[in-house]
C-alpha positions in Angstrom: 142.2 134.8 96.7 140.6 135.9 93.2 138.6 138.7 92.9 135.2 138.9 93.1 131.6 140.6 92.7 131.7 141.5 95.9 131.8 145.4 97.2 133.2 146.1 100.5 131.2 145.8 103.5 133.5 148.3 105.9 132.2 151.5 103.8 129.2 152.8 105.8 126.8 153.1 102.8 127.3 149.1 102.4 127.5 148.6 106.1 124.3 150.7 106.8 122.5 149.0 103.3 123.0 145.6 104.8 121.9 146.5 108.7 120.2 149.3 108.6 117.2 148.5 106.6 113.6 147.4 107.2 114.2 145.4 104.1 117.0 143.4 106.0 116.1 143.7 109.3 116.0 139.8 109.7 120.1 140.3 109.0 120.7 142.6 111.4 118.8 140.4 113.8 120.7 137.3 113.2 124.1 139.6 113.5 123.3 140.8 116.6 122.5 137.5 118.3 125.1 135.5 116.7 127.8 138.3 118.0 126.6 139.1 121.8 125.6 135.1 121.9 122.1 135.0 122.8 120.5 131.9 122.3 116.7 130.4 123.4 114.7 132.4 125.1 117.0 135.4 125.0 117.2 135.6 121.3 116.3 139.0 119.7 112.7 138.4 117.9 112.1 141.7 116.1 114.2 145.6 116.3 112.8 148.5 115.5 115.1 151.3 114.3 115.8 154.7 115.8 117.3 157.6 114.8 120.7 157.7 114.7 121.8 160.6 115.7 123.0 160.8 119.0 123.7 164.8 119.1 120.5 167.0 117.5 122.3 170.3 118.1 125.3 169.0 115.6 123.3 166.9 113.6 125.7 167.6 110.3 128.6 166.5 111.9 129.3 163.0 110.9 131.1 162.6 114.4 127.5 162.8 116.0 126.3 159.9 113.9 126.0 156.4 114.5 125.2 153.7 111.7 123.1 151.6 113.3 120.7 152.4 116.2 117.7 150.2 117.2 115.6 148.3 120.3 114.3 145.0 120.7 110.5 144.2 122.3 111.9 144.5 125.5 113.7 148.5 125.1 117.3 147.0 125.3 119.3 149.7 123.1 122.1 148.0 120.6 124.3 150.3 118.5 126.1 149.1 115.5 129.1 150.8 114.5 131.3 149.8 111.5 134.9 151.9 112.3 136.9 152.1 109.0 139.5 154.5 109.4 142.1 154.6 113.1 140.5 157.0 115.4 142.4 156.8 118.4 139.5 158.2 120.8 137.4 156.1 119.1 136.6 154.2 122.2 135.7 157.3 124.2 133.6 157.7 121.1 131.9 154.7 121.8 131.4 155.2 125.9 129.7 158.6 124.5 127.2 157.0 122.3 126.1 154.2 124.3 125.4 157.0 127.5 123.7 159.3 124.7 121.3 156.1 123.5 120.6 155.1 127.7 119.9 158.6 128.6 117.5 158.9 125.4 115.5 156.5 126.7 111.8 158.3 128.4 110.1 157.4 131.6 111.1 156.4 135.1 115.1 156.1 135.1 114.4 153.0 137.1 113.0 151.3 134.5 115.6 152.1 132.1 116.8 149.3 129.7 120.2 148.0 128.9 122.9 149.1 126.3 124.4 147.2 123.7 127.6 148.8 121.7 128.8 146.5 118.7 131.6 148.2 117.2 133.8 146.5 113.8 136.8 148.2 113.6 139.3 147.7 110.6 142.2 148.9 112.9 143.4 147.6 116.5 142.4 149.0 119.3 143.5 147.4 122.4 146.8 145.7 123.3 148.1 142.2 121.2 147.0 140.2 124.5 143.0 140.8 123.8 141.6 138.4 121.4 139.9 139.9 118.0 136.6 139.7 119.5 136.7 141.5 123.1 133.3 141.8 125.6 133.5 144.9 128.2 131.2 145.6 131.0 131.5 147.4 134.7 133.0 145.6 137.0 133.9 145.5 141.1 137.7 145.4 140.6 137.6 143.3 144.0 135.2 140.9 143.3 134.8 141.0 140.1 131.3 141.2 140.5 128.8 142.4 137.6 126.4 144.4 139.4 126.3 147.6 137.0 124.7 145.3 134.2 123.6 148.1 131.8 126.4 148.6 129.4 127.9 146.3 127.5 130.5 146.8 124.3 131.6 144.4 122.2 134.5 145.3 119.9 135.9 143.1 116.7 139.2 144.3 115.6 138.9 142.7 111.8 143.4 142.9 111.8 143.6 140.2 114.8 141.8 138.3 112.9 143.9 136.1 110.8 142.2 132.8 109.0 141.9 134.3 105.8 140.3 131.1 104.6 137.0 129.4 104.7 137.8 126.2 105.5 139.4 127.6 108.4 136.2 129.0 109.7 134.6 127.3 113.1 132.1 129.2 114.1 128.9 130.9 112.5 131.4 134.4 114.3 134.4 133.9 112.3 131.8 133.8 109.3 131.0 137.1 109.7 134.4 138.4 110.8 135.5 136.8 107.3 132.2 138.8 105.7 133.6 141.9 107.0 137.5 141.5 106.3 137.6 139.5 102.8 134.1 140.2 101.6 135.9 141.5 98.4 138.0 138.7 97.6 135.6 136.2 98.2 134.9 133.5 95.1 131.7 131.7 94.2 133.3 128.5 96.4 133.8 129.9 99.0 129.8 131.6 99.6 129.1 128.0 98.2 130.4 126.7 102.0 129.4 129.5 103.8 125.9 129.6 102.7 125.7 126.1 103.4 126.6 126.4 107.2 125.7 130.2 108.0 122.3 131.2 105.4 121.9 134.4 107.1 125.5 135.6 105.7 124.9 134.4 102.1 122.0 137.2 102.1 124.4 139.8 103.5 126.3 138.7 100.9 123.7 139.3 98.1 123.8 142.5 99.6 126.8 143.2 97.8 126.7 142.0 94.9 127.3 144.5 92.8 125.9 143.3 89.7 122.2 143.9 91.6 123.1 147.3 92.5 121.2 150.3 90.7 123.7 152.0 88.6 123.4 155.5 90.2 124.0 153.4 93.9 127.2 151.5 92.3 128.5 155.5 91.6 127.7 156.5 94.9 129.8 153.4 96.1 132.6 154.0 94.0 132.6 158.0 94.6 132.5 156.9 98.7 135.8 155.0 98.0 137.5 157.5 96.3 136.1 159.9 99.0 138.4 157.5 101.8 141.1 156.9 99.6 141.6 160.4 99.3 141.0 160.9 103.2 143.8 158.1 103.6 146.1 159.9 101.0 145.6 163.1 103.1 146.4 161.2 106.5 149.3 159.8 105.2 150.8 163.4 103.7 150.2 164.9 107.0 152.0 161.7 108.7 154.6 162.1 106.1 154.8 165.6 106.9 154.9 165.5 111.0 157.5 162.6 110.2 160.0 164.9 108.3 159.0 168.1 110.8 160.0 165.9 113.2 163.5 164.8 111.7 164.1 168.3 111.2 163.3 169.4 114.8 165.4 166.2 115.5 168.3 167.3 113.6 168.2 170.8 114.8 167.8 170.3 117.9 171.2 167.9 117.5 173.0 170.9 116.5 171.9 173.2 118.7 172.5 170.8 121.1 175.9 169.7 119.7 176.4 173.9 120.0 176.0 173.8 123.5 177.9 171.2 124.2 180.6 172.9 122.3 180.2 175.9 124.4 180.3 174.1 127.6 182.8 172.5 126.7 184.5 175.1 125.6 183.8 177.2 128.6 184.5 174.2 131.1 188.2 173.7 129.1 188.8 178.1 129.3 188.2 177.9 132.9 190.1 174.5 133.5 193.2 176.4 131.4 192.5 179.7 133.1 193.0 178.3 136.4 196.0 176.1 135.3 197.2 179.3 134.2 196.6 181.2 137.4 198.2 178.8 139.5 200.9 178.4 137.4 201.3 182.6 137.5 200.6 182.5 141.1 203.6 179.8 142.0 206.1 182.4 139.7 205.0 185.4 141.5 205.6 183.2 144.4 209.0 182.4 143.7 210.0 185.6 142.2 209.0 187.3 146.0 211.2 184.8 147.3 214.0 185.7 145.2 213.9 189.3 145.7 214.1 188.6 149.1 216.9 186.6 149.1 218.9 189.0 147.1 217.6 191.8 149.5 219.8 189.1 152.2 222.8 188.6 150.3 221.6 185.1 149.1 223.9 183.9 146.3 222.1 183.7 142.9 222.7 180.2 142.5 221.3 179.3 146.3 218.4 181.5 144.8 218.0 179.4 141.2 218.2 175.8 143.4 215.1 177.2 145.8 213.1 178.7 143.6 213.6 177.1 140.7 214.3 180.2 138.4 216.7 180.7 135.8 219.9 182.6 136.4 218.8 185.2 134.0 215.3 185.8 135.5 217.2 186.3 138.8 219.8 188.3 137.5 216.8 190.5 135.9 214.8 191.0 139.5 218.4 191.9 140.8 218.5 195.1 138.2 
């Protein structure tokens, strides 16, 4: 695809610019019913956002953040999480918030609303078998049976999903899983169609059009995506690094190990020879006793060589 106007959704200041605003709250509203499915009567009306940060006593760790945090009219919860970079307790992470945001919530635990968690990741998460967009909730593992209807996570893992063109696109879902992974490369034709069958997106898509962005925001863009390229470059020196620590250990470890097994071997082949030895000195001994006995009873030396097996010179030697 050619390039285009478009900035990159993924980055938290875009993500949070195009959710987490009153100013596009209506976007945030569409996206959350389009991706948990509610339709009629169950539709979200209106949100109202709430502070996003899920541990006060660490508020300036990042960790402790969440991008998107708001209720409907009725006090459900729904967190929105854009995941750029591979955390691989990132859905521990995600069990941690959603508890955080349903313990938050004041008066009688019994009237407690539910929990929505909408996490975009730009890595995968679970095994190949679980489609791009996955739905979790507790479940009896007998039956089956929802009856802990609280929680619920939804998780989009942007690498499973592979139409990377719009006329591909079947669903008003795909549309925004196509926002999120190819925002970038996306040309004037391709919005053209989009727009046409999914509005709401074309105004996400506004959103990042860089050509309306205020030029100190469009440096705070660009300085956030040198900041994760350079947290990528550091990742990958440290993977590079633990890679080549760990073909060194490997090799090492090859040579001490080929060093033992020199020395067993070695040891196991002295005592093999040192006992073929032995036995062998034993047996002469042997047959030397029975040669000085026989001489001792007048035994001819060549009786002597034929039962012992010694040469006439070693007998001729005892006899001396």
């Amino acid at each position: 695809m050619a390039l285009s106007k478009f900035l990159d959704p993924k980055l938290d200041l875009t993500f949070k610019k195009i959710f987490g605003t009153e100013k596009n709250k209506n976007i945030l509203i569409h996206f959350l019913n389009d991706i948990l499915g509610f339709t009629g009567v169950n539709t979200i009306q209106d949100v109202e956002f709430l502070s996003t940060i899920m541990n006060p006593e660490i508020a300036s760790d990042k960790q402790s953040i969440v991008d998107v945090l708001c209720k409907d009219s009725h006090g459900n919860r729904y967190i929105a999480e854009m995941q750029l970079a591979k955390d691989k307790s990132f859905e521990k992470r995600a069990q941690l918030y959603a508890a955080k945001a349903y313990s938050r919530q004041s008066g009688n635990y019994i009237d407690f609303k539910k929990v929505f968690f909408i996490a975009i990741s730009n890595s995968i998460l679970f095994p190949t078998e679980v489609e791009y967009i996955s739905t979790h909730n507790i479940r009896d593992i007998k039956t089956n049976g929802h009856y802990l209807k609280d929680f619920q996570f939804v998780f989009i893992e942007l690498p499973k999903f592979t139409k990377n063109k719009v006329e591909q696109l079947e669903s008003t879902v795909e549309r925004w899983c196509f926002f999120f992974r190819y925002a970038e490369d996306t040309t004037d034709e391709d919005l053209k169609d989009i727009a046409e069958k999914s509005p709401i997106i074309k105004l996400a898509y506004d959103e990042l059009d860089k050509f309306s962005w205020e030029e100190e925001d469009l440096a705070a863009y660009e300085e956030r995506v040198l900041s994760v390229q350079k947290e990528e470059a550091i990742w990958e020196q440290r993977l590079d690094d633990a890679r080549d620590e760990g073909k060194q250990e490997g090799r090492q470890e090859g040579i001490q190990i080929g060093h033992e097994k020199g020395r067993a071997e070695g040891k196991e082949e002295g005592i093999q020879i040192g006992a073929e030895r032995g036995r062998e000195e034993g047996e002469k001994q042997a047959k030397i006793a029975v040669a000085k006995n026989s001489l001792k009873a007048g035994v001819s030396i060549d009786v002597i060589a034929q039962i012992t097996g010694l040469s006439l010179d070693e007998i001729q030697k005892l006899r001396n």
